[in-house]
C-alpha positions in Angstrom: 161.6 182.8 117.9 159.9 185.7 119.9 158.5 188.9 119.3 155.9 190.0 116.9 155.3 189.0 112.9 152.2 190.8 111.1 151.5 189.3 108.0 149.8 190.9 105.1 147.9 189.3 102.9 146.9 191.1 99.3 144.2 190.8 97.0 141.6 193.1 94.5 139.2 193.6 96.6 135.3 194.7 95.3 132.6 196.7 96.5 130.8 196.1 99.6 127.7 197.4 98.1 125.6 199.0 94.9 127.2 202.8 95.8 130.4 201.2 95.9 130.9 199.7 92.4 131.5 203.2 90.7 134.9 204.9 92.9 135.7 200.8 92.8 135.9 201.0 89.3 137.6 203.9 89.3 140.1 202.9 91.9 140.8 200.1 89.1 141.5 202.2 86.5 143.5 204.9 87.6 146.0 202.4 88.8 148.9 203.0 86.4 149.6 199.4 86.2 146.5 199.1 84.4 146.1 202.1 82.4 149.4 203.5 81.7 149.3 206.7 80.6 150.4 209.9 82.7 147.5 212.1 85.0 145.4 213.9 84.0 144.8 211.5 80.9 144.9 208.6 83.1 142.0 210.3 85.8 139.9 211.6 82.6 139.8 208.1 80.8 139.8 206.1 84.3 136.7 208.2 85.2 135.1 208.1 81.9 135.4 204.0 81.9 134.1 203.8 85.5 130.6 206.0 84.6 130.3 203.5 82.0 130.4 200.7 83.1 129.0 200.7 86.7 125.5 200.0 85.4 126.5 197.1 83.8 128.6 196.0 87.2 126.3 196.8 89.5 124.2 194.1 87.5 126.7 191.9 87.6 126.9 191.8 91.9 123.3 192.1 92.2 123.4 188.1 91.2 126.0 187.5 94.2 123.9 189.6 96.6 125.2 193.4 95.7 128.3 193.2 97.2 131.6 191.0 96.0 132.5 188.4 98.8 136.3 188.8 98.2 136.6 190.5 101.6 135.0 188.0 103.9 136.7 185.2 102.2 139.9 187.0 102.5 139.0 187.5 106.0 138.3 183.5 106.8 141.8 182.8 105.0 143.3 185.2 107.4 141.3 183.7 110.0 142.9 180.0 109.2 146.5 181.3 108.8 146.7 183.3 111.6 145.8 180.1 113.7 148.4 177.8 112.1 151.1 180.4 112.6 150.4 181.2 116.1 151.3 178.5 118.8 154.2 177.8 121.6 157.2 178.7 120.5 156.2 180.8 117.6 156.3 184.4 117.4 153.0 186.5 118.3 151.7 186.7 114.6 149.0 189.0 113.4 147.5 188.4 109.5 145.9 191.6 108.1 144.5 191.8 104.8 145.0 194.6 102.5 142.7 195.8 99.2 143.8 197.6 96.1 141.1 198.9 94.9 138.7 198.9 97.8 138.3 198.6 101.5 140.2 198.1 103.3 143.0 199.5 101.6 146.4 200.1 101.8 146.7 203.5 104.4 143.8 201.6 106.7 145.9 198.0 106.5 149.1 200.4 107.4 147.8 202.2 110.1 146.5 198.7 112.1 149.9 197.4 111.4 151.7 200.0 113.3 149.0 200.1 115.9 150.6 196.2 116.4 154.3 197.0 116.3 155.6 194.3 114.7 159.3 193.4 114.7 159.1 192.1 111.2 156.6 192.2 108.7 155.7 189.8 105.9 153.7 190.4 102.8 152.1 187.6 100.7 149.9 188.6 97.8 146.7 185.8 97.4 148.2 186.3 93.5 150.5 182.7 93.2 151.3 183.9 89.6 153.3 187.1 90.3 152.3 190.1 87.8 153.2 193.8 87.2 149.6 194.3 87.3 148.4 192.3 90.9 151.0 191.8 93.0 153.5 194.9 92.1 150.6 197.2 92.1 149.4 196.0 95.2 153.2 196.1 96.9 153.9 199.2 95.7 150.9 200.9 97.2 151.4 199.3 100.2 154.9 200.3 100.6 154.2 204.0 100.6 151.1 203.6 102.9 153.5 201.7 105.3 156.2 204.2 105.1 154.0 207.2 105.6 152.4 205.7 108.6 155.7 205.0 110.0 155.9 201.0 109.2 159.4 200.9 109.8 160.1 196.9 110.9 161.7 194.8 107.9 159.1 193.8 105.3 159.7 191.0 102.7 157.9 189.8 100.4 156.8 186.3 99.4 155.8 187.1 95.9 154.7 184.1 93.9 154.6 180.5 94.9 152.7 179.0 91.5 153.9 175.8 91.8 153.5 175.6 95.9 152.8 171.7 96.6 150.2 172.5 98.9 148.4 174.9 96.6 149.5 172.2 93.6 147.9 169.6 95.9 144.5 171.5 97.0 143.8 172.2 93.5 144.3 168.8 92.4 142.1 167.7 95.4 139.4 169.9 93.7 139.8 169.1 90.3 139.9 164.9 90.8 136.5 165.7 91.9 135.0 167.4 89.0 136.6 165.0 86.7 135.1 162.1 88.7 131.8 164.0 87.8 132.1 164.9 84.5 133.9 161.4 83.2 130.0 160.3 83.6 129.3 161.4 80.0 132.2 161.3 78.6 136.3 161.8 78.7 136.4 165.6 80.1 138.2 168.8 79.0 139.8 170.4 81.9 140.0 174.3 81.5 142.5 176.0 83.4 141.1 179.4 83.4 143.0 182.8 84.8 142.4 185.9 84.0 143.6 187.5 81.2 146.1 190.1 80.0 146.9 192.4 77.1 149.5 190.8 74.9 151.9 194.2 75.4 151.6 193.2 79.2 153.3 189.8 78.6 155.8 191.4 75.6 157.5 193.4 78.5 158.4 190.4 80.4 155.8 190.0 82.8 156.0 186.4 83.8 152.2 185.9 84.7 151.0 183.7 81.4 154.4 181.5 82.4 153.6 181.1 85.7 149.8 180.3 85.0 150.8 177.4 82.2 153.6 176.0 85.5 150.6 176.4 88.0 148.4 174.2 85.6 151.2 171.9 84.6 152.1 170.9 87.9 148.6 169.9 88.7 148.0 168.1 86.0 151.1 166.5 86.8 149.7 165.7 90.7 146.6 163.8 88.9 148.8 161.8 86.9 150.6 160.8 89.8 147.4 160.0 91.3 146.6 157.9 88.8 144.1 160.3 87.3 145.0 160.2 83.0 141.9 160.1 81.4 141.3 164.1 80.6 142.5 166.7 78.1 143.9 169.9 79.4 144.1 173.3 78.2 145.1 176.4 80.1 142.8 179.5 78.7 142.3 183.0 79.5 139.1 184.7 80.6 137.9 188.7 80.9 139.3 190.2 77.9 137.6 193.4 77.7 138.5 196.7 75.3 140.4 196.6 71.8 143.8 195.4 72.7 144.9 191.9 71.6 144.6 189.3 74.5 146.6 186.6 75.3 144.6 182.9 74.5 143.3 181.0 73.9 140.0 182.9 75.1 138.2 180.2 78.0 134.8 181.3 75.8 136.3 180.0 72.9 137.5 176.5 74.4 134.0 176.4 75.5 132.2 176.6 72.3 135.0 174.3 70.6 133.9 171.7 73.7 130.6 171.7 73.2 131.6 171.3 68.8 133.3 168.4 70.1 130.8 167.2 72.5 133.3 166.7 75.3 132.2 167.4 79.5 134.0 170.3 81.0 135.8 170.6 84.1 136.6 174.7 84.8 138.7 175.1 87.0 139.6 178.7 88.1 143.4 178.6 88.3 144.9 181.5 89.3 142.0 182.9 91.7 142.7 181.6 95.6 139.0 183.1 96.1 135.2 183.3 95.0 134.3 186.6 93.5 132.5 188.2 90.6 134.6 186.5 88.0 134.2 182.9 89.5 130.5 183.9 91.0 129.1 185.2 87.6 131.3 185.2 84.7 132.5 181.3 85.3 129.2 180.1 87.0 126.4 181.9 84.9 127.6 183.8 81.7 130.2 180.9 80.5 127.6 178.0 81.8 125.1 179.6 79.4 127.8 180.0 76.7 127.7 176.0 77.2 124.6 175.5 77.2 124.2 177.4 73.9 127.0 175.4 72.2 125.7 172.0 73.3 128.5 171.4 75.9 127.0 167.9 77.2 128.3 168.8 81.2 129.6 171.7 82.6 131.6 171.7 86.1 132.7 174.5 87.4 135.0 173.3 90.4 135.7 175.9 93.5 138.5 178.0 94.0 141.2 176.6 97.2 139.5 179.1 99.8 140.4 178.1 103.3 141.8 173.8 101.8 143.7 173.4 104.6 146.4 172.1 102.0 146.4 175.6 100.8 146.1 177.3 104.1 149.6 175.2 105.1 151.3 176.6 102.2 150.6 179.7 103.0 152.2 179.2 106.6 154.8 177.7 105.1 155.8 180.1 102.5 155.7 182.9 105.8 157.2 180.5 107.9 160.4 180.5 104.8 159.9 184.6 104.5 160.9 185.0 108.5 163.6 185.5 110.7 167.2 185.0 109.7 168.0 183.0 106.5 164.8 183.7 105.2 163.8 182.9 101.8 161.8 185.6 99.6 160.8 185.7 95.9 159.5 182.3 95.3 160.0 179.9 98.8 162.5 178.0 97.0 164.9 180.9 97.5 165.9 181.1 94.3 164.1 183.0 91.0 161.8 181.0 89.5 161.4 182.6 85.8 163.7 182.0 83.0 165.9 184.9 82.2 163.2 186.2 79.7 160.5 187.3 82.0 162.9 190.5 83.1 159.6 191.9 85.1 160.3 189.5 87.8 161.0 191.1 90.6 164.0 189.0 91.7 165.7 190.1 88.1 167.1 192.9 89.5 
C-alpha cells in the first residue's frame, strides 16, 4: 500500500500547569456532552463549576508535579505506534494526538494534519469503551476542526475495541502480577474500576457501562485460561461527583466492604489506557487512604497498559483493519458489537 495515513489518536487531556486547571475545567464543562443544557445556561453554570472547583484541582496536580501527564504519555503511545505502523511496504504513517479539553486540541491536531496531506485518515479514541460523552465528544469536535481546516482525505473511525486481545492480554499481564502480590495475605478482590456515569447517561443507550463489564469479563476470562482462579472480581465505578444518581457499585464502597471483609485488593484501572489525575491521586492516594481507614489488609493499585507492547500491537492492528479498501470500522471485528439496546452506538444508525 503507498501513500500517506495520519492517525489520530484521542483522549481528555489536562492542564500543563497551575494557570491551566481553571479554562481546563471550563473546557470540561461547557462540552454539551457533559452538561446538556443550551448556551448561555450551559457557559453560566460551566463557568460557575470551573471558579469552584479549581482550587481544589489545582491541589489535586500539585501531588503529580502541577501539571497532568496525560499528554506525554499520549505522546510515548504515539511514539510506539507510529513505529510499528511504519516499515517497507507500508504506507508513510503519521500518529498525531488530539485533546478535548486541552492542548493540544482539536483546530491545532487539524491544522498539523493537513500540513501532512494524508490520503486517508484514521481516528482511534485511547477510550476502548465507546461513550457519548469521550469518544463522540471528542469525534465530533474533531470533525469540524478537520473540515474547517480543509481535512478533506477519508476519515474513519475505529471507535471501541473493549474486548481487543491485545488490550485483553496486556491487562491481564498487569493484573496476574498484582494478584501474585496481594494472594500473600490472603485470596484478593480484584476491582475493575472506570470512571463513572450519571445513570440518565446509560438510560439513553449509551453502551459504556456494557462495554466496561465485557472489557473486565474478558480479562478475567484470560486469567482463568492462564490458570489464574483464585480471586473475586467486581467491576465498580469511581468519580461520581454532583447530585445525580451514579451508576455502581461506587469503587469507594467496594473498598470499605473489603477492608469489612478483610480481603487484599487488586485495583485495577480498566477503562483508562493512561496515568493521570484519576489513577495518579484519586486511585493511588485518596482510595489507598480510604483503605487504610477501613482496615483493607493490602492494597495494589496495578498500572494502566501505557506503551505494553501487547497494547501498542492492538492499536496497530485495529488501524491496520480501519485502512485501505475493505476496511473494517466500529469495533475491528467489522460488525457492531452492542446488543440492539445500547441505540447510542454509533454503528446503530
Amino acid at each position: 500500500m503507498a501513500g500517506k495515513r495520519a492517525v489520530v489518536l484521542f483522549n481528555l487531556g489536562g492542564p500543563d500547569g497551575p494557570d491551566a486547571v481553571e479554562p481546563f475545567l471550563f473546557n470540561l464543562f461547557s462540552d454539551p456532552a457533559i452538561i446538556s443544557l443550551p448556551n448561555p445556561l450551559r457557559w453560566f453554570i460551566a463557568k460557575t463549576i470551573s471558579r469552584k472547583r479549581a482550587p481544589i484541582a489545582r491541589e489535586i496536580y500539585g501531588n503529580i508535579g502541577g501539571r497532568s501527564p496525560l499528554v506525554p504519555e499520549t505522546e510515548a503511545q504515539a511514539s510506539a505506534l507510529e513505529s510499528l505502523l511504519n516499515g517497507p511496504g507500508k504506507p508513510e504513517t503519521k500518529v498525531f494526538i488530539c485533546m478535548r479539553y486541552w492542548h493540544p486540541m482539536s483546530a491545532e491536531t487539524a491544522k498539523a494534519v493537513a500540513d501532512f496531506a494524508p490520503d486517508e485518515v484514521i481516528e482511534l479514541p485511547l477510550y476502548p469503551q465507546y461513550s457519548t460523552t469521550t469518544s463522540a465528544s471528542s469525534l465530533k469536535d474533531w470533525r469540524k476542526a478537520a473540515k474547517s481546516a480543509g481535512v478533506t482525505e477519508k476519515m474513519r473511525a475505529a471507535c471501541c475495541y473493549p474486548t481487543a486481545p491485545g488490550l485483553i492480554a496486556a491487562e491481564a499481564d498487569l493484573v496476574a502480577a498484582g494478584i501474585e502480590e496481594a494472594k500473600a495475605v490472603g485470596t484478593p478482590r480484584v476491582l475493575f474500576s472506570a470512571h463513572g456515569l450519571p445513570k440518565k447517561v446509560i438510560a439513553k443507550g449509551d453502551p459504556y457501562q456494557w462495554q466496561v463489564e465485557q472489557t473486565s469479563a474478558a480479562v478475567v476470562a484470560e486469567l482463568h485460561a492462564r490458570g489464574i482462579t483464585d480471586f473475586d472480581p467486581v467491576v465498580c465505578y469511581q468519580s461520581q461527583v454532583g447530585p445525580l444518581e451514579w451508576i455502581g457499585p461506587a469503587t469507594e464502597d467496594e473498598i470499605k466492604r473489603a477492608g469489612a471483609d478483610k480481603v487484599p485488593l487488586v485495583v485495577v484501572p480498566i477503562a483508562f489506557v493512561s496515568e493521570h489525575s484519576e489513577t495518579l491521586v484519586e486511585l493511588d492516594i485518596e482510595y489507598r487512604e480510604v483503605a487504610d481507614h477501613a482496615g483493607v489488609p493490602a492494597y495494589h493499585r496495578v498500572a494502566t497498559v501505557g506503551t505494553a507492547p501487547a497494547f501498542i500491537a492492538a492499536l496497530a492492528e485495529i488501524v491496520e483493519g480501519a485502512s485501505g479498501p475493505g476496511a473494517r470500522t466500529c469495533h475491528p471485528s467489522g460488525s457492531r458489537l452492542c446488543p440492539a439496546e445500547w441505540g447510542k452506538c454509533p454503528a446503530a444508525g
